[in-house]
N, C-alpha and C positions, 0 to 999 in steps of 0.2 A: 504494500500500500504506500503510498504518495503522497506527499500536500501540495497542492497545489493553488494559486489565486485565480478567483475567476473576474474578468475586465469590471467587476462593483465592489471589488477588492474583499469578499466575502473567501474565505478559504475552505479548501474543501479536500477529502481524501478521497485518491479513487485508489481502485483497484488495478496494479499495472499488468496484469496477467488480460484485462480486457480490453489493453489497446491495441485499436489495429492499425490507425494510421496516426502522424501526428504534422500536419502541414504549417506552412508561415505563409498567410496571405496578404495583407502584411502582417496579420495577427496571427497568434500560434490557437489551433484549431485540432483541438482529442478529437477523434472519432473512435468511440468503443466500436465491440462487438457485437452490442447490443443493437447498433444504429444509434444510439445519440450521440453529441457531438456537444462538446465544450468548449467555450472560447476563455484561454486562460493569458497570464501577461507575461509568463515565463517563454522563455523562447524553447525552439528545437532543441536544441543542446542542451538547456539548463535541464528538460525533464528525459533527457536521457543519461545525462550524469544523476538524476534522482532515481531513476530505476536502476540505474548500474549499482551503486550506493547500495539501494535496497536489496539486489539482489545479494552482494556480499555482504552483505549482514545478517540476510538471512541464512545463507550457504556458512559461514565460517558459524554458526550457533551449533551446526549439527554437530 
């Protein structure tokens, strides 16, 4: 899981196992798995250094 802000600066945790795409149009744009879609203020990069993070932290716990 994630936190992330979304553009009303309200923060939010998603689940990063259900992202499927993460676009910059020029805004950075989640699209789950689900079909919805998130407009948040962190960029490309920042929520994939937040999933990568996440991932080893969870990996190095086992």
């Amino acid at each position: 899981m994630i936190n992330v802000t979304k553009m009303n600066n309200v923060s939010v945790t998603i689940n990063d196992d259900l992202i499927e795409i993460i676009e910059e149009t020029p805004d950075t744009v989640i699209t789950l798995t689900t079909g919805k879609k998130i407009l948040v203020k962190e960029s490309r990069q920042e929520i994939i250094n937040l999933v990568k993070c996440y991932k080893k932290e969870l990996f190095s716990q086992s």
